[in-house]
C-alpha positions in Angstrom: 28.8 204.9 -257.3 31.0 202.1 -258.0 32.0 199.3 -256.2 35.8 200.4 -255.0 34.2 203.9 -254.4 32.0 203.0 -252.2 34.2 200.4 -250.5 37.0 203.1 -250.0 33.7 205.2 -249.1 33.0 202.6 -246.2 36.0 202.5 -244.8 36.9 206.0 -244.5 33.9 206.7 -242.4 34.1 203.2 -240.5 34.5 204.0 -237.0 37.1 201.2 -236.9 39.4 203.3 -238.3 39.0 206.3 -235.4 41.6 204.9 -233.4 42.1 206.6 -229.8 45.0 208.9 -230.0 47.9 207.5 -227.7 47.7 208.8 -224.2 49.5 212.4 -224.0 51.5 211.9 -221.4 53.3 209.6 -222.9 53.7 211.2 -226.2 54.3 214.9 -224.7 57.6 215.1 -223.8 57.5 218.7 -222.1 55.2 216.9 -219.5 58.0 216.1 -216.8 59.4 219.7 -217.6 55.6 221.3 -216.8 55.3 219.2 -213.9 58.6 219.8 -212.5 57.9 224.1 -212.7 54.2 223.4 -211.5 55.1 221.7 -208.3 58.3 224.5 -207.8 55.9 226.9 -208.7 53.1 226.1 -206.8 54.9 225.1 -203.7 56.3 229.0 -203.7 52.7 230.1 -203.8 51.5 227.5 -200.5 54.6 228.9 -198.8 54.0 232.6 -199.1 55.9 233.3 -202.1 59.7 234.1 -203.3 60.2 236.6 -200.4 59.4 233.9 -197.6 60.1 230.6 -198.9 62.7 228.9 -201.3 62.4 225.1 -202.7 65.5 223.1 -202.8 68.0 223.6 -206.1 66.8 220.2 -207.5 63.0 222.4 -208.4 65.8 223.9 -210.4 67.4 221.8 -212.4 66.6 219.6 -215.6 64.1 216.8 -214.9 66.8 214.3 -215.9 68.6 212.2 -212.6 66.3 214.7 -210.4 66.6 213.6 -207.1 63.5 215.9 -206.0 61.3 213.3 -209.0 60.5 210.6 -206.4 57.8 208.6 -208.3 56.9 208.8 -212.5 54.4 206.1 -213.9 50.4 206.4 -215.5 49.5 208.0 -212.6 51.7 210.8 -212.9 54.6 212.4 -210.9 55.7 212.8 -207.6 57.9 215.7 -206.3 59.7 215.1 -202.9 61.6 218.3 -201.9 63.1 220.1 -199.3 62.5 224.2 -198.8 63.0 227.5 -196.4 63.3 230.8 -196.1 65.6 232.4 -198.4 69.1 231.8 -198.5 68.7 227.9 -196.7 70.6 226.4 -199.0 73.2 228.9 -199.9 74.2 229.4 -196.2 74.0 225.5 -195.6 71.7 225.9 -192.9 68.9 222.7 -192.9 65.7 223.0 -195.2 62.6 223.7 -192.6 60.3 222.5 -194.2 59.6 219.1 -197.0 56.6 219.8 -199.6 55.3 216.4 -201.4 53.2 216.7 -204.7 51.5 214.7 -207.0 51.3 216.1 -210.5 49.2 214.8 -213.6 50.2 212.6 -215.8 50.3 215.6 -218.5 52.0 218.1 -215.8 49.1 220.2 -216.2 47.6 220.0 -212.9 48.1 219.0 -209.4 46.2 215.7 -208.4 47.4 215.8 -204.9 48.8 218.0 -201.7 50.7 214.7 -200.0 52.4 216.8 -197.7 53.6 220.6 -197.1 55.0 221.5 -193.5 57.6 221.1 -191.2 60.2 218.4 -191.5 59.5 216.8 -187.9 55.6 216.1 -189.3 56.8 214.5 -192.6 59.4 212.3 -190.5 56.1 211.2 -188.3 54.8 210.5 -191.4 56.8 208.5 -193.0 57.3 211.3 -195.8 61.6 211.5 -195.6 63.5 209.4 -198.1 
């Protein structure tokens, strides 16, 4: 083998060159869209489902300006949101209830249950913003 062969031998298998592959999260744009239908989706489920329970209209909309995204950094997202029985919203009666999340930095999974429950125990706790 010649010399530039083997050079070009050496540093193709070098383990220099296997650089880590930059962190998903921050390559994967569809993360804040999977974490924002995980935490509406899974907060349906912990509340009995579609025929009992209804999150707020921001689980509905784009992730962009959400008001219900109250934390995003490396540790993942945070969903802050408001919910009730069907209908809360559209008749403009109060939400009864406030479910807090904490979703992986790849909106895969969820890290943490901060809070779901009534209103008056996430006022106590310093949960309301």
């Amino acid at each position: 083998m010649t010399f530039p062969r083997l050079l070009l031998a050496i540093l193709l298998l070098s383990p220099a060159l296997n650089l880590p592959a930059p962190a998903r999260a921050q390559t994967d744009s569809m993360a804040p869209k999977r974490a924002l239908n995980l935490a509406r989706d899974a907060a349906i489920r912990m509340n009995g489902g579609l025929s009992n329970y209804r999150p707020g209209r921001c689980m509905y909309q784009g992730i962009t300006n959400n008001p219900c995204l109250a934390q995003r950094d490396a540790t993942g997202f945070i969903f802050h949101f408001p919910g009730g029985q069907p209908g809360w919203q559209e008749a403009g009666m109060p939400p009864s209830q406030v479910t807090v999340l904490r979703i992986a930095p790849d909106g895969r999974s969820i890290t943490q249950t901060i809070h779901n429950g009534s209103l008056t125990h996430a006022a106590s706790a310093g949960l309301m913003h």
